[in-house]
VEXZA-59752 format. One line per 10 residues: number of its first residue (from 1); their letters; for each residue x, y, z of N, C-alpha, C. Coordinates in steps of 0.001 Angstrom, whole numbers, plus 500000, padded with zeros to 6 digits. Each point is the difference from the previous one (the first is absolute). Layout:
N
NUM	a	X:Y:Z:X:Y:Z:X:Y:Z; ...
***
This chain:
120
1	xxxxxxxxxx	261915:788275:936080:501083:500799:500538:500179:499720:501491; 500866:500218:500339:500481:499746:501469:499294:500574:501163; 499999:501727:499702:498943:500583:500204:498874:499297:500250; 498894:499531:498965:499267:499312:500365:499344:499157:501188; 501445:499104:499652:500066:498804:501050:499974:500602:501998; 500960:501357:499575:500038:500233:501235:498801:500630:500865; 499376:500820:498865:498938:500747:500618:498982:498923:500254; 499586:498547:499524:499154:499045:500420:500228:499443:501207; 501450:500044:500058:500199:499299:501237:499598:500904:501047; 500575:501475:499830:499705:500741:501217:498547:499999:499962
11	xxxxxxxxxx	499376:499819:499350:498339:500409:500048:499435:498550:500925; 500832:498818:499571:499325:498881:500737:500772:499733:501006; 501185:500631:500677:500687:499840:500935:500332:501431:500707; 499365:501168:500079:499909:501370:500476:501780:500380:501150; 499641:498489:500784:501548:500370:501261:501162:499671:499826; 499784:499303:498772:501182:499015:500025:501145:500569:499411; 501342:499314:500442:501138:501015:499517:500406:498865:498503; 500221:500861:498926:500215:499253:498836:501349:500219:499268; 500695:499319:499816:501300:499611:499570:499557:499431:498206; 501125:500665:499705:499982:499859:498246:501932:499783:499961
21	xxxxxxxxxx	499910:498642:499631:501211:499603:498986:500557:500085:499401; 500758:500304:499521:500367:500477:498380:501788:499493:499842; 500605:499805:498496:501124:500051:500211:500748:500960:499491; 501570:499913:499980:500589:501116:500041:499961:500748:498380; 499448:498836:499068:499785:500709:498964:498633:500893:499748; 498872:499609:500510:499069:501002:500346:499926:500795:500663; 500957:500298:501186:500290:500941:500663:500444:501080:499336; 501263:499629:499013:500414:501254:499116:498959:500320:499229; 499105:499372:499363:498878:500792:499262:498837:500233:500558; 499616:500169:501558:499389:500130:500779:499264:501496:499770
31	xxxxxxxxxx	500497:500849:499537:499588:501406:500085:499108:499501:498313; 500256:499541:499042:498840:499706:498916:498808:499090:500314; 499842:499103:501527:498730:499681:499604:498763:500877:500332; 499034:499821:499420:498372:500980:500597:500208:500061:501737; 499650:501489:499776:499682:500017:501487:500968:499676:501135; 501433:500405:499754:500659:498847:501016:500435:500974:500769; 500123:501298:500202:499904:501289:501130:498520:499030:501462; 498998:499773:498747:499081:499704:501322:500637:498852:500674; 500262:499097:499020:500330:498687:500429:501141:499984:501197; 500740:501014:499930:501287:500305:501068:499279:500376:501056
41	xxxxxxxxxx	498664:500829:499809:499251:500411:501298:499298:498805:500643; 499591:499343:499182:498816:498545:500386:500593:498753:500740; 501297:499655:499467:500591:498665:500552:501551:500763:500195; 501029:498674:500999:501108:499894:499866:500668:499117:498463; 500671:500825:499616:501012:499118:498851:501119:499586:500755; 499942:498352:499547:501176:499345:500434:500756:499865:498292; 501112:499881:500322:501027:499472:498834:501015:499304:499886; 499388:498956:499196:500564:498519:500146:501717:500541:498839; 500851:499550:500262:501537:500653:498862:499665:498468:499514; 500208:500684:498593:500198:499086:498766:501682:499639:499505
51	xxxxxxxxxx	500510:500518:500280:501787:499933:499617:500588:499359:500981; 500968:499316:499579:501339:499522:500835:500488:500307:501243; 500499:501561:499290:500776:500801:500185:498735:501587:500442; 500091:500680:501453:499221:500878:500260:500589:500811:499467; 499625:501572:499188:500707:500810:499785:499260:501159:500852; 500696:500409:501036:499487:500783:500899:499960:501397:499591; 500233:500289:498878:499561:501515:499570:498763:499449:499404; 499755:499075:498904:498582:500665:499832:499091:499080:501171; 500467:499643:500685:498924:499843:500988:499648:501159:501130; 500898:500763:500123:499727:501337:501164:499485:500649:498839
61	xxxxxxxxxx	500119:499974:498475:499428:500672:499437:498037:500147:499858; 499841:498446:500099:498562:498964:499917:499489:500827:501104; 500974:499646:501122:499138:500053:501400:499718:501752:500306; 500795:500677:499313:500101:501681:500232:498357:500118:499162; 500183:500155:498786:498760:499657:499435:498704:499552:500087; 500074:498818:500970:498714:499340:500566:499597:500241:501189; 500938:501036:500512:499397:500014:501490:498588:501527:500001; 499635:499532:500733:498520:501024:500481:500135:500199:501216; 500472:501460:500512:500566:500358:501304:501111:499563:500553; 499447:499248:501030:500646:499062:500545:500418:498784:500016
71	xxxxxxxxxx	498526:499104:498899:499780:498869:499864:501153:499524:498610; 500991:499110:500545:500591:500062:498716:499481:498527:499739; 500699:499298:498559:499768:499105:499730:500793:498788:500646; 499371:498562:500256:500950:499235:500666:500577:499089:499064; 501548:500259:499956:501109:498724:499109:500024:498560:500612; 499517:499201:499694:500130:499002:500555:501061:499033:499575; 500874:499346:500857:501091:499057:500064:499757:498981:500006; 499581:499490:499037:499978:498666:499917:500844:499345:498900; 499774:498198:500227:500900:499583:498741:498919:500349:498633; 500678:499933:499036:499742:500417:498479:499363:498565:499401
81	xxxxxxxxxx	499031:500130:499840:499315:499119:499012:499934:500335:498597; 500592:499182:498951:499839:500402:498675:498484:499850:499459; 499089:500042:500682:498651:500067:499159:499416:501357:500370; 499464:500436:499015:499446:501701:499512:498459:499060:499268; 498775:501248:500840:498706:499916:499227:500312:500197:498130; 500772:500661:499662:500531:500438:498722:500414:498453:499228; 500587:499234:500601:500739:498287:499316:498869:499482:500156; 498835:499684:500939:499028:499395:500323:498974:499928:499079; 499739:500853:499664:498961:500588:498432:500913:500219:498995; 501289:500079:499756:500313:499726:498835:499729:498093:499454
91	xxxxxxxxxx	501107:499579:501388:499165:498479:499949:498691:499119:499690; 499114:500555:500685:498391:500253:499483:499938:499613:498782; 501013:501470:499429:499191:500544:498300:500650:498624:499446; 501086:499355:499873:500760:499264:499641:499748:498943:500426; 499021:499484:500732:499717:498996:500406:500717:498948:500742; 500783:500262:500582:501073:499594:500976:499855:499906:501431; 500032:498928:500395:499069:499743:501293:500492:500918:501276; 498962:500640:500906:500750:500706:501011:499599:499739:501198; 498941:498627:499440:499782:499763:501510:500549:499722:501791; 501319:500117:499761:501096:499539:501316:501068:501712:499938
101	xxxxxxxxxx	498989:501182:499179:500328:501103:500794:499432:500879:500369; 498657:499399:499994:498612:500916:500592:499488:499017:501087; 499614:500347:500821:498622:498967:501244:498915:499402:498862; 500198:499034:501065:498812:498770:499099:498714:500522:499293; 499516:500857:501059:498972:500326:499860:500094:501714:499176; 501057:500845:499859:500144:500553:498644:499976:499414:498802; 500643:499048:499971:500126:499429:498928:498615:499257:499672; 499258:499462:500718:498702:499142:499661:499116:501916:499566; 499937:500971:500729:499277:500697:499550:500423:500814:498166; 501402:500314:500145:500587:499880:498428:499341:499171:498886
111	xxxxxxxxxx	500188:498787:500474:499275:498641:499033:498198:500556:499822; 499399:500413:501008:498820:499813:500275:499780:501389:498679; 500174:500769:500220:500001:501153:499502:500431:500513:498819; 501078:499317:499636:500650:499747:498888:500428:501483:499940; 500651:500398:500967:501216:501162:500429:500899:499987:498700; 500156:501085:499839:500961:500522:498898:500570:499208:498564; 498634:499344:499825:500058:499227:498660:499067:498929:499991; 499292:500402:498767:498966:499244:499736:499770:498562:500058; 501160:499339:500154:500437:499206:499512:500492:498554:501042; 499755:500375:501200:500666:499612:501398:499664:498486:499681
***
């Protein structure tokens, strides 16, 4: 769980300020993962938009939602890349090479590990 990940880091990094990623489709289901009240307390959420087209209601909706006090969440503007962790492991399962949309060295640890299918 994410959770997880975060509380290790803070345990092996105590000062450090920690930023969590996410895109705009996990953002809307942001309130179902474990623990993610803490997770709003623990790190900044940035949010990468997945669409074309911004639709600025449910994004004041996202950001009304995700904010903790003061701290709201940050939208980030950037250009749109069509690759999602979600296509990446479907690819995987399907065996369809993804090596030229992960870092070299994700991808060598994927292989190594045989990440999300037995089968790598």
């Amino acid at each position: 769980y994410t959770i997880d990940t975060i509380q290790y880091f803070r345990t092996k990094h105590p000062k450090a300020d920690i930023f969590l990623l996410i895109g705009e489709d996990q953002a809307q289901e942001f309130t179902r993962w474990k623990e993610w009240q803490t997770i709003l307390e623990q790190v900044q959420i940035c949010i990468a938009a997945r669409t074309n087209s911004v639709n600025t209601t449910a994004l004041n909706d996202i950001k009304t939602q995700l904010t903790l006090g003061t701290k709201e969440p940050v939208i980030l503007q950037s250009p749109r890349i069509e690759i999602s962790s979600s296509s990446i492991r479907s690819r995987i399962v399907n065996n369809v090479p993804v090596k030229y949309m992960v870092p070299e060295k994700v991808h060598r640890y994927i292989r190594k590990h045989s990440l999300y299918t037995e089968h790598l």
